[in-house]
Backbone as JSON, one array per atom type, in Angstrom:
{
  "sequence": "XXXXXXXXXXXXXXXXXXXXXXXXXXXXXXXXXXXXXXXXXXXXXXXXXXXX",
  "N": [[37.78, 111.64, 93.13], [40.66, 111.76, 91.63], [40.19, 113.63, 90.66], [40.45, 115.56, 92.61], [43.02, 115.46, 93.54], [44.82, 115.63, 91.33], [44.07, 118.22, 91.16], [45.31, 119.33, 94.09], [47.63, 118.73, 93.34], [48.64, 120.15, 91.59], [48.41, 122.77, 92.55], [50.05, 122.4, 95.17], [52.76, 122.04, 93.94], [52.72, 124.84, 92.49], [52.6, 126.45, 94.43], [54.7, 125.91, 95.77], [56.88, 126.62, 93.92], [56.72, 129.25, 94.49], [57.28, 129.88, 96.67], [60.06, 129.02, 96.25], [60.52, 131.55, 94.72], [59.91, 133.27, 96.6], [61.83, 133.0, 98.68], [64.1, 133.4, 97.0], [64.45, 135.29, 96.45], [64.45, 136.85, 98.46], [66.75, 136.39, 100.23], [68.6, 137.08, 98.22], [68.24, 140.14, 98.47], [68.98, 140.1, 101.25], [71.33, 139.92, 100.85], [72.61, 141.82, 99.51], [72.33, 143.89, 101.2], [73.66, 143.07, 103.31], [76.43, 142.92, 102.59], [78.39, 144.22, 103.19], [79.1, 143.98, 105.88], [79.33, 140.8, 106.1], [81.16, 140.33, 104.39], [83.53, 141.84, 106.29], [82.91, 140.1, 108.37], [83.83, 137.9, 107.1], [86.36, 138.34, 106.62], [87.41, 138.12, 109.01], [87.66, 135.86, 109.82], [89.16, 134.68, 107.89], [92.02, 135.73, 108.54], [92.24, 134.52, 111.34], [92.25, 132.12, 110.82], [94.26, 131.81, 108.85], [97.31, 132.59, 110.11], [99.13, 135.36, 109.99]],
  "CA": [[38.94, 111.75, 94.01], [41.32, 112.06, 91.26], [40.18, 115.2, 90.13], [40.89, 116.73, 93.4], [44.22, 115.16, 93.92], [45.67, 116.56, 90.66], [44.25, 119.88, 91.84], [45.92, 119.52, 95.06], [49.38, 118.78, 93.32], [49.06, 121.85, 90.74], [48.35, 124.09, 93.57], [51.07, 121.94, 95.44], [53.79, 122.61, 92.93], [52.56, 126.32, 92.0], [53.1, 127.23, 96.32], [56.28, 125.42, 96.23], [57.39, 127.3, 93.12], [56.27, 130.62, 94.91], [57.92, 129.93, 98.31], [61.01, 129.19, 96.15], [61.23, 132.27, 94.73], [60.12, 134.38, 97.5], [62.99, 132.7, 99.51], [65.42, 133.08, 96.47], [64.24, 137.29, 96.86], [64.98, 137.37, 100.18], [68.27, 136.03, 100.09], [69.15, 138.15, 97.42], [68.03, 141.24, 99.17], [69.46, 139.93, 102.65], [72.82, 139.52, 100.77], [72.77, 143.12, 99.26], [72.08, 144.26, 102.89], [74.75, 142.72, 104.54], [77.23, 142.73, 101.78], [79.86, 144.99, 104.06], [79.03, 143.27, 107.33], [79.45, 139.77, 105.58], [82.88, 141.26, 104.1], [84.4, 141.79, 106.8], [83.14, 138.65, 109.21], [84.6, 136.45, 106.55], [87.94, 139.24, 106.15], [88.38, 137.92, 110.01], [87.57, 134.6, 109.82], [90.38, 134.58, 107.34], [93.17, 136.18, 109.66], [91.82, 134.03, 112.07], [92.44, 130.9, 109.87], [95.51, 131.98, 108.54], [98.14, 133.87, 110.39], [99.99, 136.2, 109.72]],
  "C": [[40.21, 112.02, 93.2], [41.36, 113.15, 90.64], [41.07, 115.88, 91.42], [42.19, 116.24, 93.94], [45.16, 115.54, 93.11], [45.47, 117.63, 91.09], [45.1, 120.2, 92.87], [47.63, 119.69, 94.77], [49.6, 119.95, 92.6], [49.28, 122.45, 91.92], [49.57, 123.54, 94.55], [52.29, 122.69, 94.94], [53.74, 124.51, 92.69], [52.76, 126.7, 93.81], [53.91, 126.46, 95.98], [57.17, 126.69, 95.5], [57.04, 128.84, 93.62], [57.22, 130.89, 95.97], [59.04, 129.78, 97.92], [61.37, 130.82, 95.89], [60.96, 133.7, 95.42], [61.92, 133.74, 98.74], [64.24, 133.04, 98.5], [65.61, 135.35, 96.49], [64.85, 137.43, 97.55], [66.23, 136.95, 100.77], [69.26, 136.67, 99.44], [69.19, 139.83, 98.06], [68.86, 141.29, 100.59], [71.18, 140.05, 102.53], [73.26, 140.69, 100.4], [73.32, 143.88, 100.69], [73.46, 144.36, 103.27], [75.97, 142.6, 103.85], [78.32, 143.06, 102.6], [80.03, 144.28, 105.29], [79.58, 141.85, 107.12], [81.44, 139.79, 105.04], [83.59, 140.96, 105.2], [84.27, 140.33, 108.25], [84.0, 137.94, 107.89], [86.56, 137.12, 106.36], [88.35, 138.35, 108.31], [88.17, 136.9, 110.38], [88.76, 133.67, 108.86], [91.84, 134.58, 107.91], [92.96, 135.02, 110.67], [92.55, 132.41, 111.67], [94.19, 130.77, 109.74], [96.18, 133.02, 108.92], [98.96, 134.24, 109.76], [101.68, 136.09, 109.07]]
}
């Protein structure tokens, strides 16, 4: 039973460490993307904030 409970945490840990850095991809890529769109929501969330 303790064999297969370290196995379970390698393979544990090694999918965690996978799912981080497919999520840290796809964040990166999502942020490329939207770089201009992102721009300007936060350019009028600014005005918005602070008038004029």
């Amino acid at each position: 039973t303790g064999d297969s409970l370290l196995t379970i945490g390698v393979f544990a840990s090694f999918f965690y460490c996978v799912l981080v850095i497919f999520l840290h991809l796809g964040l990166r890529a999502k942020k490329t993307s939207n770089r201009s769109l992102d721009d300007g929501f936060q350019i009028k969330i600014r005005r918005r904030l602070i008038p004029p």
